[in-house]
N, C-alpha and C positions, 0 to 999 in steps of 0.2 A: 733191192726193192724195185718195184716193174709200177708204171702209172699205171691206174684204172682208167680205159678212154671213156668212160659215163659220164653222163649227168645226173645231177640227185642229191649231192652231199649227202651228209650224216648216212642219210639211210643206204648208197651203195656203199660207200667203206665198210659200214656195218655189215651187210650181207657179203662182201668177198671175205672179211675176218671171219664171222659164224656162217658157215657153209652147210649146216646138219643144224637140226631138223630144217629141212629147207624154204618154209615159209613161217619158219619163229620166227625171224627179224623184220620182213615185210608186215608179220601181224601187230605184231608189237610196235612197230612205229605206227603204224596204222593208229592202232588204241592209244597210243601217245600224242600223236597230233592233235584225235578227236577230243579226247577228254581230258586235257590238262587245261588249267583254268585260264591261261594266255589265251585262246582259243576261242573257248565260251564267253569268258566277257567280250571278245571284239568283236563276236557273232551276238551278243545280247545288246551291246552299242548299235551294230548295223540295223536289227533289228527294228529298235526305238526310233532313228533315224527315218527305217524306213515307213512304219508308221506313221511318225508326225506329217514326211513327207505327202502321203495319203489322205491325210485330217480324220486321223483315227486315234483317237485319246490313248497312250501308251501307259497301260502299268504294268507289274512285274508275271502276270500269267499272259496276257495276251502277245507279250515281247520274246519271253522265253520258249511258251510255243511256238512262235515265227523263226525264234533261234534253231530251237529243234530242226524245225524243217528245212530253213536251209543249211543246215548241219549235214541236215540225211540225204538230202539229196543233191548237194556236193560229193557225200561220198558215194553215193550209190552212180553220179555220172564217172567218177575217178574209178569207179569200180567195172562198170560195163567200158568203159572205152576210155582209152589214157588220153586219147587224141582228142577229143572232144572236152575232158577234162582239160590240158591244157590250154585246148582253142576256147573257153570261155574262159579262163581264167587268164590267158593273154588279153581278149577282150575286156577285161575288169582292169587289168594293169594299164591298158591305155587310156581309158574313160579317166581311172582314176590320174596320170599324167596332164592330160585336158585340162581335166577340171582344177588342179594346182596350176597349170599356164594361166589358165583364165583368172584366177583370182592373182599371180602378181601381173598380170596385163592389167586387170581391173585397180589394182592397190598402184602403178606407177601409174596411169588415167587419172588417178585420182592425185597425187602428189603433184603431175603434172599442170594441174588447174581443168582439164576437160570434161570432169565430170560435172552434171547438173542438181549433183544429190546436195540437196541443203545439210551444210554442217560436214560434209565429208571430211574436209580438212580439218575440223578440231582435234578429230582424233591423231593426228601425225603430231602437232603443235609442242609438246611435252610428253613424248613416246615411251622415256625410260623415268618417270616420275612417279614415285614409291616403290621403286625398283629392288626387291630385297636380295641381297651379294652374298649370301651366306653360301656356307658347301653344301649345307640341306637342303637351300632352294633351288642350284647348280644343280645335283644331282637329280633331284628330283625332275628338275626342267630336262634334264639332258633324258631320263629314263622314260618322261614322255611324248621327249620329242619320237626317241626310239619307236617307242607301241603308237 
């Protein structure tokens, strides 16, 4: 067996195993990524997000057309240019990095006593109370920390 030196997972092994017809596998992952429901829900979440963020009342047409869009033209920049496809979406992965630093920099500010936010520390006080142990709520917790 000989390494593939790519990056890419799934989809380059895919395409060195099916070699004919030569862009089945590239299309087919393609229409696999865009339209499996993993996808669309975390692009109809981003969505609502980015509306509220806006002060723009979000319901379920105004959200999924924003879905759509940037749906389409995610693909259509991964389409015209792979480099540019992944220079914005490396710039998404850092933002989003940040902005998780920032919130435990802000959560130990806040344990530490240096915040001025009234009441901040009530919420730490009794953190795991009503806490449910079950393997449904394990599993479930673990499947959303995932997505």
């Amino acid at each position: 067996m000989q390494a593939i030196p790519l990056n890419g997972g799934e989809k380059i092994y895919l395409s060195a195993t099916w070699t004919r017809p030569r862009y089945l596998v590239p299309s087919a992952y393609a229409a696999y990524a865009l339209l499996m429901g993993w996808c669309a829900a975390n692009t109809v979440i981003c969505s609502e997000y980015l509306l509220l963020a806006a002060d723009i009342p979000a319901n379920s047409w105004n959200a999924r057309l924003l879905a759509t869009l940037l749906l389409t033209s995610m693909a259509v920049l991964h389409g015209l240019s792979v480099t540019w496809g992944v220079r914005v979406q490396n710039a998404f992965g850092i933002f989003k990095i940040l902005a998780l630093g920032a919130v435990g920099v802000a959560g130990v500010a806040i344990l530490g006593g240096w915040s001025q936010v009234p009441l901040a520390r009530e919420n730490f006080r009794q953190p795991f109370e009503g806490t449910n142990t079950s393997p449904n709520a394990v599993a479930n917790g673990l499947f959303k920390v995932v997505w």
